[in-house]
Structures are given as structure tokens and as C-alpha cells.
N, C-alpha and C positions, 0 to 999 in steps of 0.2 A: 535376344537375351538381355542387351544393356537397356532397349527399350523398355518390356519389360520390368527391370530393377527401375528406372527412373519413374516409369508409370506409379510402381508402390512408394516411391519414397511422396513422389508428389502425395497421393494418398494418404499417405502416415500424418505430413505434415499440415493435409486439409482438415484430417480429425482431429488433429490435435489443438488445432487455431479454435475448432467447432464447441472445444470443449473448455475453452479456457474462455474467461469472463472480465469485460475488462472494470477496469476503479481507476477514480478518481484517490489517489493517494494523497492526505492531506499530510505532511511531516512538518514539527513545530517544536525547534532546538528552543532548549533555555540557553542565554546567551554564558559565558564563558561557565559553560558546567555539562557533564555529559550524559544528561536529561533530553529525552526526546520522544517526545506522545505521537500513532500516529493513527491515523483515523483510515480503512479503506469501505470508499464511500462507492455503491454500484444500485443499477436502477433496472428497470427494464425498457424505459422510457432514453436511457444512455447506452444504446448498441453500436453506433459506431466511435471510429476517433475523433471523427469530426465534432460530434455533440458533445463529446468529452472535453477535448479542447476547446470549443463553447462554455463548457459550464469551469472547467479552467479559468477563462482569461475572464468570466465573472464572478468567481469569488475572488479575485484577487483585485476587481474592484470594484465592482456592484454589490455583490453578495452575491449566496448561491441562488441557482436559479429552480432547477430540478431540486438539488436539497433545502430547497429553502427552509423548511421544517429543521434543521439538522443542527447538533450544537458543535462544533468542534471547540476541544479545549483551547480554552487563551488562558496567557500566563495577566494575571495581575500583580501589579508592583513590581515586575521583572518585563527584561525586554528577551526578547527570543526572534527566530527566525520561520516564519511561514516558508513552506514548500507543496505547489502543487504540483500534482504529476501523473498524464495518464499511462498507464500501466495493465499488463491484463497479467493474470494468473490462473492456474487451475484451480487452485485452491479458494474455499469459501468461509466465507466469514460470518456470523450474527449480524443483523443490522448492529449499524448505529443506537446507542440508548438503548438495546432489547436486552441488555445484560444488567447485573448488580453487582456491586463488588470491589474490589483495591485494580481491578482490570489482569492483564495477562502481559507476559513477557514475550518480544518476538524479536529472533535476528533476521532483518530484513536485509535480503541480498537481491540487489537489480542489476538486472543484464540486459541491454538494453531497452527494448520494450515492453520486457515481463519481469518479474517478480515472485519469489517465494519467501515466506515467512515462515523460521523454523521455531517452534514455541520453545520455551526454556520456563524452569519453576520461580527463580530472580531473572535481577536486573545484574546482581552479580555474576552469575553465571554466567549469563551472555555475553558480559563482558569481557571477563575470561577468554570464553571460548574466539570472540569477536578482534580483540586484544584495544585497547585504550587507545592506542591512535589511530585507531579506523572511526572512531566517535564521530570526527567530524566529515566522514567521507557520505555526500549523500547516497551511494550505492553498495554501503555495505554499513549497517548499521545496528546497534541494541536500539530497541522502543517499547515503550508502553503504551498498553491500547485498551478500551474498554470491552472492546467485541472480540470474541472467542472463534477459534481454530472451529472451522463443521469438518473439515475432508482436503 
């Protein structure tokens, strides 16, 4: 019986890995203000962590490699803080650039290796909900993004 039970949970937790997609999460604070854009950037060509972490450790000094096409927001005439991060999630996103618009609001909550973004109609509201001094915590954050919630 307890084998078994461990046999499904193993299971549970190999569909659940199967289903979930990983990003390259680009996060890019304005500096003392509680502004922060964030880009989740994912390929098909980016399957494991490995490549992730590759295309990681060159945008933050080559540029990207896989996105090289890719604009992430930079702030002009203000300094801000880049963040990259590999992360997987279930949830799917629009490309990059595939939307039009003022963009979307999302409180983004990370636990260790994964990630969910909960959409909000503001940036007020999520802040609200989020509370102001969590702004500068990278694992629980209000963002704005241009790409739209799919699922």
C-alpha cells in the first residue's frame, strides 16, 4: 500500500514537471520607485536548465542568444536594476512583442524554482493586494508586462 501511494505521488509530480514550461524571467526595477516591467521569455529551442542558464549568464553580458531578436524594456534617463532568472511555470504567456497596448498587470510570486503570475486590472491593485514593502523582494512582486496571461 505505502509503495503504492509513493509510486502515484512520484507520478503526479512527473506530470506535473511535464506540464510546466520553463522562462527565462527578465525582472527590471526602476531604481528607488516601485516600478518594475517583467518580460517571461521561453523557446522551444530552451528545454532544459542548462540552456536557460546559458542564455542567462549571456544576456547579462553578451546579449541574448536564443532571443536575440527580443526587445526587453530598458529604462532611459533612469537607472534600474536587471534580473535574470530561470524559472518554469504552468502557466503560458503571449510571446514577447505579439501584444499591443499600456501592457498587463501581474503579481508575480516565486518559489523556488517555479513561478505563478496572478493578473490584476492596476498596478494599484496589486499593490494593495501585494502590500508596498514587498516591492523590493525579488520573489514576491507587482510587474508590468507587455505579454498577456494564455492559461
Amino acid at each position: 500500500m505505502l509503495q503504492r501511494l509513493i509510486i502515484t505521488i512520484a507520478l503526479l509530480g512527473a506530470s506535473a514537471a511535464a506540464n510546466a514550461e520553463l522562462y527565462l524571467v527578465v525582472r527590471n526595477k526602476i531604481d528607488a520607485t516601485d516600478y518594475v516591467n517583467v518580460s517571461f521569455l521561453s523557446d522551444p529551442r530552451m528545454k532544459t536548465r542548462d540552456a536557460c542558464e546559458t542564455e542567462r549568464k549571456a544576456a547579462q553580458t553578451t546579449g541574448f542568444q536564443i532571443f536575440s531578436g527580443t526587445t526587453v524594456l530598458r529604462t532611459h534617463g533612469a537607472s534600474s536594476q536587471m534580473r535574470y532568472s530561470c524559472l518554469e511555470s504552468r502557466q503560458k504567456f503571449t510571446r514577447q512583442g505579439s501584444t499591443r497596448g499600456s501592457g498587463f498587470t501581474y503579481l508575480v510570486d516565486v518559489q523556488g524554482k517555479r513561478f505563478t503570475a496572478t493578473p490584476y486590472s492596476t498596478l494599484g491593485q496589486c499593490q494593495a493586494v501585494a502590500g508596498r514593502g514587498n516591492q523590493s523582494s525579488e520573489t514576491h512582486y507587482c510587474a508590468r508586462s507587455v505579454q498577456r496571461l494564455l492559461r
